[in-house]
C-alpha positions as CSV (number, residue, x, y, z in Angstrom):
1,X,-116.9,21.9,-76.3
2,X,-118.6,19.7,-79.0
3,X,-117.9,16.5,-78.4
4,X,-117.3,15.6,-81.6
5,X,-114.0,17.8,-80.9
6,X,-113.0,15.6,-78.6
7,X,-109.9,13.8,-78.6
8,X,-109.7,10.2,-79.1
9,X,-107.7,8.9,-76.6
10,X,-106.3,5.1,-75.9
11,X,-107.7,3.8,-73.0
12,X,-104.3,3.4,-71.7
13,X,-101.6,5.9,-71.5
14,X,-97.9,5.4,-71.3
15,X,-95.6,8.1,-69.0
16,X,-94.6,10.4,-71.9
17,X,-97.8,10.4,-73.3
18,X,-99.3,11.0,-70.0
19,X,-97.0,13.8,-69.1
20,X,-97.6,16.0,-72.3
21,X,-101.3,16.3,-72.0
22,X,-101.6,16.6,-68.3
23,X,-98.6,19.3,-68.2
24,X,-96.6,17.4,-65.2
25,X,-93.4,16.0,-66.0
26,X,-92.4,12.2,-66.1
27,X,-90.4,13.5,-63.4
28,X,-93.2,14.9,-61.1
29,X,-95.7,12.0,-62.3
30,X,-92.9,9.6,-60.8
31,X,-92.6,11.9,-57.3
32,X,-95.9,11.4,-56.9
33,X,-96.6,8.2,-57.6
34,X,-94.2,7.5,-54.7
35,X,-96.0,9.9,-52.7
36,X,-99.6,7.5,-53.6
37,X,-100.8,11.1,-54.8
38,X,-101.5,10.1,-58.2
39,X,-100.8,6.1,-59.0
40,X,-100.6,5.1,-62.4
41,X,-103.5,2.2,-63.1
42,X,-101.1,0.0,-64.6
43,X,-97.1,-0.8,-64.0
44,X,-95.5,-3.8,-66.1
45,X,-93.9,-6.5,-64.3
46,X,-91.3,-6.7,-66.8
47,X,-90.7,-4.1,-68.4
48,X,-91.3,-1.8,-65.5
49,X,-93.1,0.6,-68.1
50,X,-96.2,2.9,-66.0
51,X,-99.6,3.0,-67.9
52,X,-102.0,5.9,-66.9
53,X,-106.0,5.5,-67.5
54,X,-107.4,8.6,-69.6
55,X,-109.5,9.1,-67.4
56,X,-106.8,10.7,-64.6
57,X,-106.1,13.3,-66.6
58,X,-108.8,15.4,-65.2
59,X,-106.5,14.6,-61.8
60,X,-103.1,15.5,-62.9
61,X,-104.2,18.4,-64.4
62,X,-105.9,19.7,-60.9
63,X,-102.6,18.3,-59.3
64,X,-100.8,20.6,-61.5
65,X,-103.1,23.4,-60.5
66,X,-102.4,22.6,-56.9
67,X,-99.0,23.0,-57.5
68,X,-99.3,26.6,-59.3
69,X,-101.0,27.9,-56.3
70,X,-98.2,26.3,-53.9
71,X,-99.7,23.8,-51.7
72,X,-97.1,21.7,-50.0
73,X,-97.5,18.1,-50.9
74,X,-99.4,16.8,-47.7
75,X,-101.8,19.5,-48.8
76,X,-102.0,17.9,-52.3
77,X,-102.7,14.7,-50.9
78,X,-105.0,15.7,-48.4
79,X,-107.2,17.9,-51.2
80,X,-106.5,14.7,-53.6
81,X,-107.9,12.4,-51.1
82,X,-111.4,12.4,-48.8
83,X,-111.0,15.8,-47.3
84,X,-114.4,17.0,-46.7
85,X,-115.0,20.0,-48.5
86,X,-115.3,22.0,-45.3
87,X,-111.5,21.4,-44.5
88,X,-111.0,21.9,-47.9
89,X,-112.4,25.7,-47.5
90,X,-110.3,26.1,-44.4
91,X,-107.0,24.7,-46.0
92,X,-107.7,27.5,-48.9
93,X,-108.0,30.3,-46.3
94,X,-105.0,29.2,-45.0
95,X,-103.0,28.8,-48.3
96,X,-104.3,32.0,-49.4
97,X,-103.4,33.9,-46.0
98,X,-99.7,32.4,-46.6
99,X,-99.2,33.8,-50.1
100,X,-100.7,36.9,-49.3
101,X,-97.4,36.7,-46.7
102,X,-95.2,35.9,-48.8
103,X,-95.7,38.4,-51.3
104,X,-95.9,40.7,-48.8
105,X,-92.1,39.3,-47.7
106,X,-91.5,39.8,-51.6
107,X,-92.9,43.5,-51.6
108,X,-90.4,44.6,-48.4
109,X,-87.3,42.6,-50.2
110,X,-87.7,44.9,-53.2
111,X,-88.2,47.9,-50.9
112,X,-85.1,47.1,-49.5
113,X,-83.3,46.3,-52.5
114,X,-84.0,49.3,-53.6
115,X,-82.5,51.5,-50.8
116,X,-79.5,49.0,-51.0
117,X,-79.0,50.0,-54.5
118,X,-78.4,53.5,-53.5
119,X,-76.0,52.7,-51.2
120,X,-73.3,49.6,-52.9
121,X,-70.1,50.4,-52.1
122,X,-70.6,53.1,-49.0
123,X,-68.8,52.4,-46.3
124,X,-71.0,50.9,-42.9
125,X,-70.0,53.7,-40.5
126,X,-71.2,53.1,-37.1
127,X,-71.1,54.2,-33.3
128,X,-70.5,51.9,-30.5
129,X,-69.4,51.5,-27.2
130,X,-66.3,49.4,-26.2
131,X,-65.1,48.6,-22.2
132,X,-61.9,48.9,-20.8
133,X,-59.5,46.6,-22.2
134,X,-56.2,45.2,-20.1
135,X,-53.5,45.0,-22.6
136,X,-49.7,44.7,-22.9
137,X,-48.2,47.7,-24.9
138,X,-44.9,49.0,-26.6
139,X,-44.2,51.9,-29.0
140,X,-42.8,51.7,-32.0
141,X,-41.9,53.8,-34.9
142,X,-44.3,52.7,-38.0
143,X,-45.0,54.0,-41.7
144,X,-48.3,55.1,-43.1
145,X,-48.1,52.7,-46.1
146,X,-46.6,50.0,-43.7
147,X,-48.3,50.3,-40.0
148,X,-49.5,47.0,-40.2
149,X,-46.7,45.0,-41.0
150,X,-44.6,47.1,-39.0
151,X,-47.0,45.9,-36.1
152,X,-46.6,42.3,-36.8
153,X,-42.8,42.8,-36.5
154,X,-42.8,44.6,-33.5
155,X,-45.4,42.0,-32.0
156,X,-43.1,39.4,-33.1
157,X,-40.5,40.7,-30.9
158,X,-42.5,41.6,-28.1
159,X,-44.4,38.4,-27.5
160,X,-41.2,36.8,-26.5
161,X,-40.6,39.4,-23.6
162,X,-44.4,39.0,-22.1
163,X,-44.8,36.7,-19.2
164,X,-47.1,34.5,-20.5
165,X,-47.8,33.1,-24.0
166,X,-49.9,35.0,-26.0
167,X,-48.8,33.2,-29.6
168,X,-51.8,34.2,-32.1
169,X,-53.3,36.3,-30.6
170,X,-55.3,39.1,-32.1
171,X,-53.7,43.0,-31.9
172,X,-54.3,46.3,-32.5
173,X,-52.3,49.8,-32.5
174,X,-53.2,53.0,-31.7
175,X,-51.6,56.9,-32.8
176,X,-52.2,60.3,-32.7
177,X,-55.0,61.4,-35.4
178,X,-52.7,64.6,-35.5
179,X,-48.7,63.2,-35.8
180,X,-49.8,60.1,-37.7
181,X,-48.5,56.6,-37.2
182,X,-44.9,57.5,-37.0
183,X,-45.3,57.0,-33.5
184,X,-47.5,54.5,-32.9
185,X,-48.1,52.2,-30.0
186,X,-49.1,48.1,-30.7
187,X,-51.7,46.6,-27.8
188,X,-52.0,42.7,-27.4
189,X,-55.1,42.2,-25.1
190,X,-54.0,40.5,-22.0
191,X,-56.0,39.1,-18.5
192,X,-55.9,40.5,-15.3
193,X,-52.0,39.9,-15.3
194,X,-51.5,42.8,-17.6
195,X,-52.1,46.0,-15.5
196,X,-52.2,48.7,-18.3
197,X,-56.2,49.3,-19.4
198,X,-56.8,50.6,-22.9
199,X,-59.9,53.0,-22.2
200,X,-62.9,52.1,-23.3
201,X,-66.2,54.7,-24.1
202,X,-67.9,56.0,-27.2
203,X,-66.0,55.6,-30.8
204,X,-67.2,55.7,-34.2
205,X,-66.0,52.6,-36.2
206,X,-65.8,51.4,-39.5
207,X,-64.1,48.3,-41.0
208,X,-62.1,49.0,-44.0
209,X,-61.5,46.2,-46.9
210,X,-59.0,45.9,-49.8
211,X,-55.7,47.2,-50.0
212,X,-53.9,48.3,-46.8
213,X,-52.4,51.2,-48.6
214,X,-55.8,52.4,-49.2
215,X,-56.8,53.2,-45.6
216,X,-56.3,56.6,-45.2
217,X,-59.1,57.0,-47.5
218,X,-61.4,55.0,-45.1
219,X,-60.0,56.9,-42.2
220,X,-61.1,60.5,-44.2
221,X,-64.5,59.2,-45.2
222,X,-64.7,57.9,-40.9
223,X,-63.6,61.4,-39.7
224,X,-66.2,63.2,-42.5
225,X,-68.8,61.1,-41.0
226,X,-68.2,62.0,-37.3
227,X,-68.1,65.6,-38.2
228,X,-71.9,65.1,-39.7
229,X,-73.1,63.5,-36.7
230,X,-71.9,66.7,-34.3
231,X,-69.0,64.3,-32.6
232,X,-65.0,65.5,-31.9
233,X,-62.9,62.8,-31.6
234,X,-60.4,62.9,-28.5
235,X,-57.2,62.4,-31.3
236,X,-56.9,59.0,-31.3
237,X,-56.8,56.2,-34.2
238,X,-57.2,52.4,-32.7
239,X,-56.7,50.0,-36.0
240,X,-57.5,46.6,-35.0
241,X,-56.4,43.9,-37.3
242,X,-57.8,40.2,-38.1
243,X,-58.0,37.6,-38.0
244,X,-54.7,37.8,-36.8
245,X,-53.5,40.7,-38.8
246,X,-53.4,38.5,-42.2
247,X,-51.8,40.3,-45.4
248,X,-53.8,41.7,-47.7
249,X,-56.7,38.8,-48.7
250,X,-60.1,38.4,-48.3
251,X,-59.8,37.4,-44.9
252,X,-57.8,40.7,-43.9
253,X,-59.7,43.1,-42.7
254,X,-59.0,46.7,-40.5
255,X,-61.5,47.7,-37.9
256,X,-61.0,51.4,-37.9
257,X,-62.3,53.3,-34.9
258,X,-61.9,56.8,-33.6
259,X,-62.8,57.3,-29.4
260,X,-65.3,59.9,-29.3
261,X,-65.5,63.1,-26.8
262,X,-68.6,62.7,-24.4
263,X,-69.7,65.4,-22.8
């Protein structure tokens, strides 16, 4: 550059003017005053008014490049003070060693994105293996659009015949994958007063959201799934219900599972 084309400049700068020709905010050039990264020469004792010499402009503007390429602000201050350049070399290697990992972090998020974009809104089907479970049961006679609620009532009723207190306590039913739920049994776990075991083993599970009415759709798209993966279920349906069996609301959600043969 000519320097004739070179801008005159007063030899002090206020904050504003400071801020649009290094390209750092009054914002930033006031963080990092605080931070005794980059002082200004010259602060008014009455008017409180910061005043920057022309001559720091050649350090807020490498400030400002230290930003861009991420260092952390002890780095900054470091690099800004009497690092040798020695450390400095290091501190790059390092710097450069940590973006390479986080674009690498970057590169696997959008991999992932991607394969999640194929799949919004299929259901998380999933084996797993439950243990025995000691339980206190009845039967009652339930309603496909209506099982759960015709759970709660029964549970209702049936709390008050248990020997202990079991108020709010989680529940589940269980029917025959064949007859439906117009026979249906309702299962409050118990302790090692209770002496009927609900078998544990193999099941394939999924949990099912929104409407209630709507789970005999979940409950195909489970039993479609189990038929792909080469598994026969023993003719079972366990629907557990939480928290607490609520209605139908964000917080009400079914665990469907079907116990799997093993052989």
């Amino acid at each position: 550059m000519n320097p004739r084309e070179f801008p005159s400049l007063p030899p002090l700068l206020l904050i504003g003017q400071f801020s649009r020709l290094s390209g750092l905010s009054c914002r930033m050039l006031r963080f990092y005053a605080e931070q005794h990264i980059l002082v200004p020469a010259y602060t008014d004792p009455e008017t409180g008014y910061r005043r920057y010499l022309s001559s720091q402009l050649g350090e807020a503007r490498f400030l400002l490049r230290l930003r861009k390429a991420d260092f952390s602000v002890e780095d900054i201050r470091s690099i800004m003070g009497d690092m040798e350049k020695k450390e400095r070399a290091g501190l790059g290697k390092e710097q450069r060693k940590s973006l390479e990992n986080k674009i690498q972090a970057l590169e696997d998020a959008l991999d992932e994105l991607g394969v999640l974009e194929k799949e919004w809104g299929t259901p998380r089907y999933g084996l797993l293996r439950t243990e025995p479970l000691r339980v206190y049961s009845t039967f009652f006679r339930g309603e496909r659009k209506t099982l759960r609620e015709c759970a709660r009532n029964t549970m209702g009723q049936f709390l008050e015949s248990l020997p202990e207190p079991l108020s709010g306590s989680p529940f589940l039913c269980s029917y025959s994958l064949k007859k439906g739920p117009e026979d249906a049994a309702l299962h409050i776990p118990g302790n090692e007063n209770s002496t009927e075991i609900l078998p544990g083993g193999l099941a394939a599970a999924v949990l099912h959201r929104g409407a209630y009415q709507n789970l005999p759709k979940t409950l195909e798209g489970l039993l479609g799934w189990v038929r792909c993966q080469n598994y026969v279920p023993q003719g079972t349906v366990r629907e557990w219900y939480f928290p607490n069996g609520e209605e139908d609301t964000a917080y009400g959600e079914v665990e469907l599972s079907l116990p799997l043969i093993e052989e």
